[in-house]
N, C-alpha and C positions, 0 to 999 in steps of 0.2 A: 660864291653862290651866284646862281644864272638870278640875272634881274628878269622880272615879268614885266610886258609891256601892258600898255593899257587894255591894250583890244585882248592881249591872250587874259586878263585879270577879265574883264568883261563876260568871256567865254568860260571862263569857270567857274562867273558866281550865274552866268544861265544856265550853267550844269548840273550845277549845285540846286540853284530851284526846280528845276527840269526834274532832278530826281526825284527831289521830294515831292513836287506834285505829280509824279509819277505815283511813288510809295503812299501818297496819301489818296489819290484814286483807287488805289492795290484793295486798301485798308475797309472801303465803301461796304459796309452790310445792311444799306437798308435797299430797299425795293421799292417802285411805284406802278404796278402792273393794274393793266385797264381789262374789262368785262362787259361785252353790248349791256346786259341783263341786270340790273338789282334784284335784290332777292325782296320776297314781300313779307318776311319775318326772317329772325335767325334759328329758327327750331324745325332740324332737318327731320325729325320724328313725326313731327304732324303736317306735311302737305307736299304735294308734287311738283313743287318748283325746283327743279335740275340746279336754279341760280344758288339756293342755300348751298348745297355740296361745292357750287365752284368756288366760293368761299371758305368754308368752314371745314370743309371733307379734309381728314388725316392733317390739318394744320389746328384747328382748337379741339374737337372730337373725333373719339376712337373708338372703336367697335373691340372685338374679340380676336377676329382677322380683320385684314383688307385686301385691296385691289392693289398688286402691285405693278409698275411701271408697263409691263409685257401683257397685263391681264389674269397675272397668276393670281390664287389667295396663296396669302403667306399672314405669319401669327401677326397680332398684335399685341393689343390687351391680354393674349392668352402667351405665354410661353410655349404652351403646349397642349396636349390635349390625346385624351384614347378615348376609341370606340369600342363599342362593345360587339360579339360576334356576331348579334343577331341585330346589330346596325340603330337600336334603340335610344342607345346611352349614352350620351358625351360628356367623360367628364375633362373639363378645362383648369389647368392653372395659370394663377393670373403671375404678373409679373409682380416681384413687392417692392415694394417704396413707394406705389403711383398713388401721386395725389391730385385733386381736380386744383384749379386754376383759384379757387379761392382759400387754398391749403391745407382743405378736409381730404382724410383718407378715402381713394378708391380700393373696394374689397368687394367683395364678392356677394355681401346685399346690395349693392349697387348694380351689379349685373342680373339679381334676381329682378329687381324693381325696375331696370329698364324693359327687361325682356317682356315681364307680366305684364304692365302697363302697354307695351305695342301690340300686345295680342290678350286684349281686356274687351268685353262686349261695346263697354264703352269708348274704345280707344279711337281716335283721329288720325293713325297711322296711315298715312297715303298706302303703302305696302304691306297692311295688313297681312295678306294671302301668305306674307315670305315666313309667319310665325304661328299659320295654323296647326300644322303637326306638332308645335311643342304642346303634351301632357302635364310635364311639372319641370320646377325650375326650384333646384331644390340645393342650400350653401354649405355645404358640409364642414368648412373653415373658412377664416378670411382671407384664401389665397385661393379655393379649392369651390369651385361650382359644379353639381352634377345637372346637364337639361337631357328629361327624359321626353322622348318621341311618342306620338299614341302610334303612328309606321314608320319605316324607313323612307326617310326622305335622301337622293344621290346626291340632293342640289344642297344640304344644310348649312357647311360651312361658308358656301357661297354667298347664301343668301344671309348671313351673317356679317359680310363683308360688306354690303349694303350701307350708307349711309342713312338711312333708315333703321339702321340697327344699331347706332352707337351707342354707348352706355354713359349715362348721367343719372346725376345726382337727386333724390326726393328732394333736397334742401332749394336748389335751383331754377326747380320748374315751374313756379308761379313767375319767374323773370325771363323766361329761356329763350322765348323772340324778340325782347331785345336787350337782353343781356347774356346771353350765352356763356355757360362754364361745360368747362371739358377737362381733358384731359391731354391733350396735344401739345407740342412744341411752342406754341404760339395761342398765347390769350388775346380774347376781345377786348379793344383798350376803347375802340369810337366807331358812332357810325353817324354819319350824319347825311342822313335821308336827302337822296336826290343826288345825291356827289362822290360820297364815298365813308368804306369802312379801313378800320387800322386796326392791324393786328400787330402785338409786342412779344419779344420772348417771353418764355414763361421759364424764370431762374430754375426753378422746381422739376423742371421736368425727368422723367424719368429715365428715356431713351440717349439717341446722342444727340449733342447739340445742336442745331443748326447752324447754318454761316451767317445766316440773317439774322439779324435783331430788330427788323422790323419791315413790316410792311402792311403798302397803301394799296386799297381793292378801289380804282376811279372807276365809275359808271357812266359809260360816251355809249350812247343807244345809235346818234345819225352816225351814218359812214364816210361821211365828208368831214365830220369834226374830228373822226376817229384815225382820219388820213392826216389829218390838220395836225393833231396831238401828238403823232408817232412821229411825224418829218422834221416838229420842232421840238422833239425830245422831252417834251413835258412830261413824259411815260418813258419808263424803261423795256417797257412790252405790253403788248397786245393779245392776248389768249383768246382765238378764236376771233380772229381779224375780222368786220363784217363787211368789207369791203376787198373782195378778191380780186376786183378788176385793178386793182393796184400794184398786187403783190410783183409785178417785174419790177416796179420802179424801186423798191425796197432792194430785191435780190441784186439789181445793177448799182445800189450804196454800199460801200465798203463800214458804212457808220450799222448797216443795221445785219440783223440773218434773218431767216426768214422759211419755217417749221412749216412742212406741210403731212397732219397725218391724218388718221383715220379714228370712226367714234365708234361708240353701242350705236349711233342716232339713226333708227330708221325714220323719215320722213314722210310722212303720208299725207294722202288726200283723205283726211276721215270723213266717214258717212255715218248720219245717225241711222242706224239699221234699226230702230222701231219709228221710225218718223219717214209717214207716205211722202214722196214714192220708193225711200229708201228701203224700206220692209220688202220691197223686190229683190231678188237679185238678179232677175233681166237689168231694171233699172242700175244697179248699182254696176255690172258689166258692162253697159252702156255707158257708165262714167270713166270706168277703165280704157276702151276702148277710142276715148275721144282724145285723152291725154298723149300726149308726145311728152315722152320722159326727157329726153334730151333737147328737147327745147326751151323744159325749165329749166335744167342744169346750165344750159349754154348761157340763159337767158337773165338768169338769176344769183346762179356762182360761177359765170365767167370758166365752166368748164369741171368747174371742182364737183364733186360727185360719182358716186359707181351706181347707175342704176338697178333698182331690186323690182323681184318682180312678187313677193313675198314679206312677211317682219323677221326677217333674218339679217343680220352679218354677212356680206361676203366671206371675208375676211376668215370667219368662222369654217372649220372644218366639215362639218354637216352641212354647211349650205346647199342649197336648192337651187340652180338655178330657171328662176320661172316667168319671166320678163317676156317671151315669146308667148306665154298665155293672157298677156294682156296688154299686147302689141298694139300701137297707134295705128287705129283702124275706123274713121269717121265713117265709113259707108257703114261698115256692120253696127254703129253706135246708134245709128239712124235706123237700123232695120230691128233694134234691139227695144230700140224706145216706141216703135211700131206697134212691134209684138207685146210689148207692156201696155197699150193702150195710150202712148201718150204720141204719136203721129207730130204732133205741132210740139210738143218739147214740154217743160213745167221750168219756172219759176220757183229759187230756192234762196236761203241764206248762204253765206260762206263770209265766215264771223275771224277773225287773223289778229294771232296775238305779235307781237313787237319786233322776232327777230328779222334779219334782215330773209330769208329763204323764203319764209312766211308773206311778208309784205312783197317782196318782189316776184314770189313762185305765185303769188294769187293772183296779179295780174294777166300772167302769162296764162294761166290754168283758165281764169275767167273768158279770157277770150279762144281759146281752145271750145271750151264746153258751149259759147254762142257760135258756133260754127254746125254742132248739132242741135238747137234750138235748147238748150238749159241755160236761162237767164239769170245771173247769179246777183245777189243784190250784197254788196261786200261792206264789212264792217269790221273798221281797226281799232282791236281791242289793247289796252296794258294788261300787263298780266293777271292782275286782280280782277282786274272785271274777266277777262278770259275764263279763269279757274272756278269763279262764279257764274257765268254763265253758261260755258260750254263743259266743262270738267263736271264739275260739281250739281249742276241747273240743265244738263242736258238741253237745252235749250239752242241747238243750232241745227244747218241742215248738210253742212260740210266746213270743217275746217282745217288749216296745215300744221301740224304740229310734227318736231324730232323726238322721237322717244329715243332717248340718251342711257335709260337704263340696259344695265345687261343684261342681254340673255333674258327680254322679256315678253316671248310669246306666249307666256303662259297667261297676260291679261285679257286674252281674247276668253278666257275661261270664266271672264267675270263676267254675269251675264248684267251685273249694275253699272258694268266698267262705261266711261261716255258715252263709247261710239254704241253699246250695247247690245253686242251681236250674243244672242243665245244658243249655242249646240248642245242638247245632251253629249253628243259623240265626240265631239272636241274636249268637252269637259272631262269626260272620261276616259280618255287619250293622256289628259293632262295627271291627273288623278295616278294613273299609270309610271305615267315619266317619273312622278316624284319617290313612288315604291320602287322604283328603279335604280340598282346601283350599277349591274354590270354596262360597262362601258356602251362596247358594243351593241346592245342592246338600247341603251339611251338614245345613242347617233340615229337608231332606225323607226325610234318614235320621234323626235326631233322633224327627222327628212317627213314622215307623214302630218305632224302638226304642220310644215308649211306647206304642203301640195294641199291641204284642208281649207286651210283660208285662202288660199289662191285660187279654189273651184268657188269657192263660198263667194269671191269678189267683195269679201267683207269691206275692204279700203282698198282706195286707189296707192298702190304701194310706187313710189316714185324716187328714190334715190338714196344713199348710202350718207349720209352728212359729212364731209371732209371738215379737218380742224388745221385751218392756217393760223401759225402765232405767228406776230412778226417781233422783234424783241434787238436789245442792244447787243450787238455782235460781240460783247466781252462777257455776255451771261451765259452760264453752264447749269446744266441738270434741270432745265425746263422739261414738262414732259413733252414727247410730240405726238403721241395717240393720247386717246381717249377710253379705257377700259371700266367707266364710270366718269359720270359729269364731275370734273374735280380741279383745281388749281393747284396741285399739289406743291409747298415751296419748302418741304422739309430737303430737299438735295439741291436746291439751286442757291448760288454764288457767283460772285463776280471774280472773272479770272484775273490773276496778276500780273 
């Protein structure tokens, strides 16, 4: 027998470890992924915060359908589902054995009682509008729901796929913002305010398993900590990195990768269009016209951005392109505000909730608009006071917000909605679209809704939101667009 020397017995018991801490890295299923945003409750049913979905969306709660990776719907909760020829009547079957997170059965009064409840006189539903056309919601079995329509809606399943549409429990809802049950791969186990939430498998679940067995949602709002925590690996990833001017140093580490894709987020300058001088639309032209879109992009995301000149998607088929209709143009911004009556300029609020495009594009925009004499007097809100006082309290006179939802120009219909811009004819445009199934036909109201609010100058429309993740170069199945605000980690793993 060959005798071993010291040094070859040394190299094979580092082989030997080498392996195994190799296999035992392999083996890793939990996750510690960071989010600029906390959410201000966990109940995606009652308020407009994008941060619940990035948490909770398709990982504790599930809808009927959802948003899949590309932007498709595909089933969820429902297996399946027929329509009826006259476009009325959906009836859906649910998938059986699914139970919510505290191991009561989900059936199909559960889906009546969600629905009812989002679309109740009473209801707190941010997206209300997406559950007007339902009539009745009516259980035929515990597997078997029919929702009947009072018209045809093209957009129904869609708008079903909404995290605003998920289905939950009567039993649950006096706990729901801060205890949350669903139905998803992953229950709420902790959240401890100001730092982070943890999500756990949920043994029970119905679908397939995930890789993960657990994971940590850390809340890093500065951009410097959020650099700080991803270089010294305290985080496994970064969803919606808020520090772009970064992203090369990441891409030139072999330790990290580094996702750059695309959102729903159109980004606006909003204007309160019942609040003087905003009830103009010379004035509100003259805000358009002062903006230099790509000086906030350059200025603010380090380049990341597709300027819009409308609330559409590029990206989106039917887009518009209408950015030359409200081209960087300070002479005519001056001659605009002339023509309005206001020669020397007006003094306004411009009220900026947390993210970083927000806080940095208001800078940029502030000193834009004192170039044509609009004095901006600026205030950094948290999201709670934001939702409060600009959302909610109407209460400001311009602010920057990404609307992250899909596919939602149909808000300009709301004439309560913040910025609340009133059209009968947009309304009824809209009104239109939703009686609308043939294809073709949708596209060519679509392209008139945004040539509508582009003449209207309702908001200053300024850029496309990019979503850079930066993340540990061994993680697989991150999403890299955005087809709703979501974190989705039902397909993410660490590779072996």
């Amino acid at each position: 027998m060959k005798r071993r020397t010291p040094t070859a017995t040394l190299a094979r018991a580092f082989g030997v470890t080498l392996a195994l801490a190799t296999a035992a890295h392999a083996q890793q299923t939990d996750l510690t992924i960071a989010l600029q945003l906390e959410p201000p409750h966990l109940d995606p049913t009652s308020a407009a915060a994008g941060a619940i979905d990035s948490v909770l969306y398709a990982n504790v709660f599930e809808g009927l359908t959802r948003f899949a990776p590309d932007g498709s719907v595909i089933p969820a909760l429902a297996t399946n589902w027929e329509i009826s020829a006259d476009g009325l009547t959906y009836t859906f079957h649910l998938h059986p054995g699914v139970t919510f997170h505290d191991g009561t059965t989900m059936d199909a009064e559960d889906v009546k009682f969600s629905l009812d409840r989002a679309r109740a006189d009473d209801s707190v539903n941010a997206q209300k509008a997406l559950f007007a056309d339902i009539a009745d919601v009516t259980v035929t079995d515990a597997q078997t729901v029919t929702i009947t329509l009072a018209q045809p809606n093209g957009a129904f399943l869609f708008n079903l796929a909404w995290g605003d549409a998920v289905i939950v429990a009567p039993e649950s809802i006096d706990n729901i913002k801060t205890a949350p049950i669903g139905t998803g791969p992953f229950r709420f186990d902790n959240w401890r305010q100001g730092d982070q939430i943890t999500l756990t498998e949920y043994p029970g679940y119905w679908g397939d398993k995930p890789a993960l067995t657990s994971a940590t949602f850390k809340f890093i709002s500065d951009p410097t900590a959020a650099f700080a925590a991803m270089m010294a690996q305290d985080i496994d990833a970064f969803a919606g990195f808020p520090a772009p001017e970064n992203l090369p140093q990441f891409e030139a580490d072999p330790r990290f990768q580094v996702l750059v894709g695309s959102t729903e987020g159109e980004t606006i300058l909003a204007m309160n269009n019942k609040q003087p001088p905003f009830d103009d639309p010379k004035v509100r032209e003259a805000v358009a016209h002062a903006i230099n879109r790509q000086d906030v992009i350059d200025g603010a995301m380090f380049g990341l951005g597709t300027p819009i000149g409308t609330h559409f998607a590029p990206h989106n088929p039917d887009y518009v392109d209408l950015t030359a209709q409200s081209a960087y143009d300070p002479e005519l911004s001056l001659r605009l505000l002339s023509d309005a009556g206001l020669p020397d300029g007006f003094t306004t609020t411009l009220k900026l909730p947390p993210p970083s495009y927000a806080r940095r594009g208001g800078e940029i925009i502030a000193a834009q608009l004192r170039e044509v004499g609009i004095q901006t007097e600026i205030t950094n809100l948290e999201w709670a006071q934001w939702l409060e006082e600009v959302f909610r309290g109407h209460d400001f006179g311009l602010t920057i917000v990404s609307h992250t939802e899909p596919m939602d120009i149909n808000i300009y219909a709301r004439p309560d909605y913040y910025f609340q811009y009133d059209n009968p004819a947009f309304q009824d445009l809209m009104t239109t679209l939703n009686t609308t199934t043939d294809a073709a036909a949708r596209s060519d109201l679509l392209r008139q809704a945004q040539t509508m609010i582009a003449d209207d100058y309702v908001n200053g429309y300024l850029f496309q939101l990019a979503y850079p993740t930066v993340a540990d170069a061994r993680l697989r199945g991150l999403w890299l667009n955005q087809p709703t605000q979501a974190t989705d980690l039902t397909g993410v793993s660490w590779a072996e």
